[in-house]
C-alpha positions as CSV (number, residue, x, y, z in Angstrom):
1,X,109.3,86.7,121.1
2,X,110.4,83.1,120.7
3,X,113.8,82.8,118.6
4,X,111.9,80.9,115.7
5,X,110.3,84.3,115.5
6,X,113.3,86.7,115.5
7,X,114.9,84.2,113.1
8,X,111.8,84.7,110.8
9,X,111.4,88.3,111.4
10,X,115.1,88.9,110.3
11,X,114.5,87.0,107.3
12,X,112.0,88.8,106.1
13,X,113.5,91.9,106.6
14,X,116.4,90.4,104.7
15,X,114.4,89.9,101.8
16,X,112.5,92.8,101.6
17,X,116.1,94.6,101.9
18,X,117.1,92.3,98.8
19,X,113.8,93.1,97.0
20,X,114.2,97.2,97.7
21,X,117.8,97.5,96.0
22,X,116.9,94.8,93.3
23,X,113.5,97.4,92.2
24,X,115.7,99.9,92.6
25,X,118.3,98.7,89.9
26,X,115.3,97.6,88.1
27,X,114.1,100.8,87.9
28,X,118.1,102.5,86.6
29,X,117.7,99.4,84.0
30,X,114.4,100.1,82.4
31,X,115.4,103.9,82.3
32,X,118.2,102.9,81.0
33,X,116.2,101.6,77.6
34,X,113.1,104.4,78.2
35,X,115.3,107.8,78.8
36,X,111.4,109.4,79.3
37,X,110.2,106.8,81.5
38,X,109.3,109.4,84.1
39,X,107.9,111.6,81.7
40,X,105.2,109.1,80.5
41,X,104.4,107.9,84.0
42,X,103.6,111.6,85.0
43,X,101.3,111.8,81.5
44,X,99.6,108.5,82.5
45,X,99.0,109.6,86.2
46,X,97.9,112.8,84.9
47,X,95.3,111.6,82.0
48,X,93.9,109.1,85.0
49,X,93.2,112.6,87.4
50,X,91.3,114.1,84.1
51,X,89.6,111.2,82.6
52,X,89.1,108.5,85.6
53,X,84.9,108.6,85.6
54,X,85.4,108.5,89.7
55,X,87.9,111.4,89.8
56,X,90.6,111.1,91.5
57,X,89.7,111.1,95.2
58,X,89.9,106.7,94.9
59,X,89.8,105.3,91.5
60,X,89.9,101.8,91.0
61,X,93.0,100.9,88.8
62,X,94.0,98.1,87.1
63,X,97.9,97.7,86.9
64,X,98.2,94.9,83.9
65,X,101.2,93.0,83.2
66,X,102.7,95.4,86.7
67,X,106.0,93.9,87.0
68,X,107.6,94.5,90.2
69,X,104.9,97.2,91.1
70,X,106.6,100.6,89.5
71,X,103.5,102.0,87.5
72,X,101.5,100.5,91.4
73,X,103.7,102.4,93.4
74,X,103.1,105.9,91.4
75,X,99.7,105.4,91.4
76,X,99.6,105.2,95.0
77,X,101.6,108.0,95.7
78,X,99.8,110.5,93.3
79,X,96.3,108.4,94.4
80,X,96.4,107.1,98.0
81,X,93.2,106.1,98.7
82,X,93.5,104.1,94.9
83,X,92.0,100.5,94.9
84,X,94.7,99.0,92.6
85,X,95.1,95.6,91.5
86,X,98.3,94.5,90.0
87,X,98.6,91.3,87.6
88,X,101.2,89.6,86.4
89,X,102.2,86.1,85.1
90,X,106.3,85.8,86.6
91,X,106.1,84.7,90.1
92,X,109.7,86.3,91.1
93,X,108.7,89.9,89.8
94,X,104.9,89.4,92.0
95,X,107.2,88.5,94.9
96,X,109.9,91.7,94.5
97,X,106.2,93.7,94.2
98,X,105.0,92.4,97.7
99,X,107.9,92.8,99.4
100,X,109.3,96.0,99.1
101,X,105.5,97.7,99.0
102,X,105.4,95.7,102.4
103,X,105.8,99.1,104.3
104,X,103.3,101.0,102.3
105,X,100.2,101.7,104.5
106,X,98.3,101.3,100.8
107,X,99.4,98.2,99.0
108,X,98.3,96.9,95.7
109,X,95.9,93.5,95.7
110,X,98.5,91.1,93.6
111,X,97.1,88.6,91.3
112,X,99.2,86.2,89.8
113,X,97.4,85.7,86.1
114,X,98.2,84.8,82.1
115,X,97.1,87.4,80.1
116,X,97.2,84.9,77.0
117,X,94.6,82.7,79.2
118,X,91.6,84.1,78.1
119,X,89.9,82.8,81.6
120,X,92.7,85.4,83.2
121,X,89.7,87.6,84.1
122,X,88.1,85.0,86.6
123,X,91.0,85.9,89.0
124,X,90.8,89.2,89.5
125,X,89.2,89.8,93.0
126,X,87.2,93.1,91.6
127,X,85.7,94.3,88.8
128,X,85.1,97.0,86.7
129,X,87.5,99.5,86.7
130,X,87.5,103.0,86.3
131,X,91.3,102.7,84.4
132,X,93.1,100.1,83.0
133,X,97.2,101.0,83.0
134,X,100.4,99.1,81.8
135,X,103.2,99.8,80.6
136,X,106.2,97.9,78.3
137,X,104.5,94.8,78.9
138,X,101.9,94.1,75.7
139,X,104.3,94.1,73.2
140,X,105.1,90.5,74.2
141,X,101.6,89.1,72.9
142,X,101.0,88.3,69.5
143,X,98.5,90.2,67.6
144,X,95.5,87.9,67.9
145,X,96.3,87.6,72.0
146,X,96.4,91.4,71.9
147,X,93.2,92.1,70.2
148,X,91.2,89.4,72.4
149,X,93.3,90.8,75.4
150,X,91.6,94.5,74.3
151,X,88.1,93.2,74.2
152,X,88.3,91.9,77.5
153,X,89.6,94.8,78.8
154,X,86.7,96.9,77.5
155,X,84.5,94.7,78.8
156,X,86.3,94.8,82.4
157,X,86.1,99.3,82.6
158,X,83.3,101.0,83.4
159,X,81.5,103.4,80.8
160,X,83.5,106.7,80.2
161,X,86.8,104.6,81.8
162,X,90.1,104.6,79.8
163,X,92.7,102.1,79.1
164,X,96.4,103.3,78.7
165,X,99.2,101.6,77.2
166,X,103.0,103.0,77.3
167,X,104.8,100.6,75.1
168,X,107.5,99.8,72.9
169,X,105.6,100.5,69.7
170,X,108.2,99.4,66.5
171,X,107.6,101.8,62.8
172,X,105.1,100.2,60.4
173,X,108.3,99.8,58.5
174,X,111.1,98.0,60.4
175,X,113.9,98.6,57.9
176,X,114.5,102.0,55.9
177,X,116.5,105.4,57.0
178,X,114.6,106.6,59.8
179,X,113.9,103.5,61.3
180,X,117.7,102.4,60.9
181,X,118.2,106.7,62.9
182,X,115.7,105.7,64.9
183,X,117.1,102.7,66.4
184,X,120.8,104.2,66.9
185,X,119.6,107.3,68.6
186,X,117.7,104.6,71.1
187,X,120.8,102.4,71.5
188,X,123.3,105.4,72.4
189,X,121.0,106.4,74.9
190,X,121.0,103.2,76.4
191,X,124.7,102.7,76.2
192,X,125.3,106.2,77.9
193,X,123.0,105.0,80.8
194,X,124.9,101.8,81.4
195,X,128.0,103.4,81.1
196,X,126.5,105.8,84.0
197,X,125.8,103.0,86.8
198,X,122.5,101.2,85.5
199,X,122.1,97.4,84.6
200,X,121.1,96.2,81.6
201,X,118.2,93.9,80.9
202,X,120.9,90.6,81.5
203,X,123.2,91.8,83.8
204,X,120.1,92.5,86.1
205,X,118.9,89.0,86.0
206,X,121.9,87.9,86.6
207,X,122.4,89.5,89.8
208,X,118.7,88.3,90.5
209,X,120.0,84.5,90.0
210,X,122.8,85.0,92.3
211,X,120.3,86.0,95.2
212,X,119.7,83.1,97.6
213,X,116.8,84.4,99.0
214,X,115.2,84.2,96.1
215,X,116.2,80.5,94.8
216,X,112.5,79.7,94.5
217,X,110.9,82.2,93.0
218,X,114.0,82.3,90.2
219,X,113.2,78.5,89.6
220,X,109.4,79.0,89.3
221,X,110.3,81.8,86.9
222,X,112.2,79.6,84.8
223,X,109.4,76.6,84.7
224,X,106.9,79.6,84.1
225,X,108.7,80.7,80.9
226,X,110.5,77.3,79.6
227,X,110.2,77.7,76.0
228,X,108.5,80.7,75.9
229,X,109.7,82.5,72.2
230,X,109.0,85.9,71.4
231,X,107.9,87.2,67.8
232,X,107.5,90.7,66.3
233,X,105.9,93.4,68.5
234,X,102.9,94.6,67.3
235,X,103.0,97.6,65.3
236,X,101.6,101.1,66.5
237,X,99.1,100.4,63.6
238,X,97.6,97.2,64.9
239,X,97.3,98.6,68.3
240,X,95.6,101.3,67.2
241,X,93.3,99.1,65.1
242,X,92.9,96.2,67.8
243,X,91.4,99.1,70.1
244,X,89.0,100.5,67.9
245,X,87.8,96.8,66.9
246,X,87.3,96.1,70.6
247,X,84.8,98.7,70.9
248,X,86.6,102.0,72.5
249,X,85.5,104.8,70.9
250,X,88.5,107.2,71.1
251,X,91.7,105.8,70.7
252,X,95.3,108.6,70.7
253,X,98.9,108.3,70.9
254,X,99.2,111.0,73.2
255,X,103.0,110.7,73.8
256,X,105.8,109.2,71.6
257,X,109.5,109.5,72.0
258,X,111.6,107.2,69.3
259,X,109.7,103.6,70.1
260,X,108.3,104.4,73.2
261,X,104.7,105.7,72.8
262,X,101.5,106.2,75.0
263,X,97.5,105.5,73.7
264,X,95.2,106.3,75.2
265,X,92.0,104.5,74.8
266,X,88.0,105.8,76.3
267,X,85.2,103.6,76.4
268,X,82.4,105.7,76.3
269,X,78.9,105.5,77.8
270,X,76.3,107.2,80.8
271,X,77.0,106.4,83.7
272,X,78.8,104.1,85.6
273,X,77.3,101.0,87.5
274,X,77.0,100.6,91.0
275,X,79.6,98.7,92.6
């Protein structure tokens, strides 16, 4: 082994080292704002077993909007012969992905993709799917990219496939008693898990942005999101009525906990095509 080599060996194991504590913390900080994160991943990896039209021996799984691969990861370890493909748009969360499933003898195919591009499908490397997942991701579209994100996605399963969404899902009514309840309950939580070790959502990046090896990937996340504004999160309501416009047939919310909620979404039909 030439010393170029060694020198390049150790610094990838440095940064998949860096990347394994920073998903780590990542995963303390979004607990820290879900307290039944765990709870609804189980739910989702359990209505996948019932419902996927392949089973469960290797379903084909989309991961959408994946992050740094925690919805993947689960899927792989309840499904390990799973063809998943995971897509996001930030380049430094794709790179935390890759590198600490490096190890894995099952990794997910990444796909760096804009969900708000509606050419985002030409990307993917397969197609359809047996189930489409994501989680706390959506609620950052607005509601006309969310309803032409759900056609697309019915158009991308197979008949009898599902699509499931855990997201932050905000009352119909943003202001009133129980939404004012509501929103306290959710923010003591999260102050008792901070004051228990985990990040939050800024002192997380921060520690990202003072991470040398990852200089590049921080300053192609920034170019990535320059400007980018966020608006209202769509309500449970639209969701509800954007999946049922976009042709799937049964649409639940099958778990709900404050503003966290999971639908669950079928498209119905036969059979399933040959791949």
């Amino acid at each position: 082994m030439t010393t170029q080599t060694s020198a390049e060996t150790a610094a990838d194991q440095g940064r998949r080292a860096v990347a394994r504590s920073l998903v780590a913390s990542w995963e303390r900080q979004q607990e820290a704002y879900i307290a039944h994160r765990e709870t609804r991943f189980d739910l989702m990896l359990d209505l996948v077993e019932r419902l996927s039209p392949s089973g469960p021996d290797r379903p084909r799984i989309l991961d959408l909007a994946c992050g740094p691969g925690s919805l993947s990861a689960r899927v792989l370890d309840r499904f390990p012969q799973a063809d998943v493909v995971a897509v996001d748009l930030d380049p430094l969360l794709l790179t935390l992905g890759r590198l600490d499933h490096a190890d894995r003898e099952r990794q997910p195919t990444w796909v760096r993709a804009d969900l708000r591009d509606p050419g985002w499908t030409g990307l993917l490397p397969v197609a359809p799917y047996d189930a489409i997942v994501s989680t706390t991701a959506l609620h950052w579209l607005t509601d006309e990219q969310l309803a032409t994100l759900y056609r697309q996605l019915y158009a991308l399963l197979v008949p009898d496939g599902l699509l499931l969404n855990g997201d932050y899902l905000p009352a119909g009514r943003p202001w009133g008693a129980i939404t004012t309840v509501v929103r306290e309950i959710g923010e003591s939580r999260k102050d008792a898990a901070i004051s228990a070790g985990a990040d939050d959502w800024e002192t997380w990046w921060s520690a990202v942005r003072a991470t040398p090896e990852l200089a590049e990937e921080v300053a192609d996340h920034d170019a990535t999101f320059e400007g980018t504004t966020r608006g209202d999160a769509p309500s449970l309501e639209l969701h509800v009525r954007a999946l049922r416009d976009g042709g799937f047939a049964e649409v639940e919310l099958v778990w709900h906990d404050l503003t966290e909620g999971l639908l669950c979404a079928l498209k119905t039909g036969s059979s399933s095509p040959e791949r």
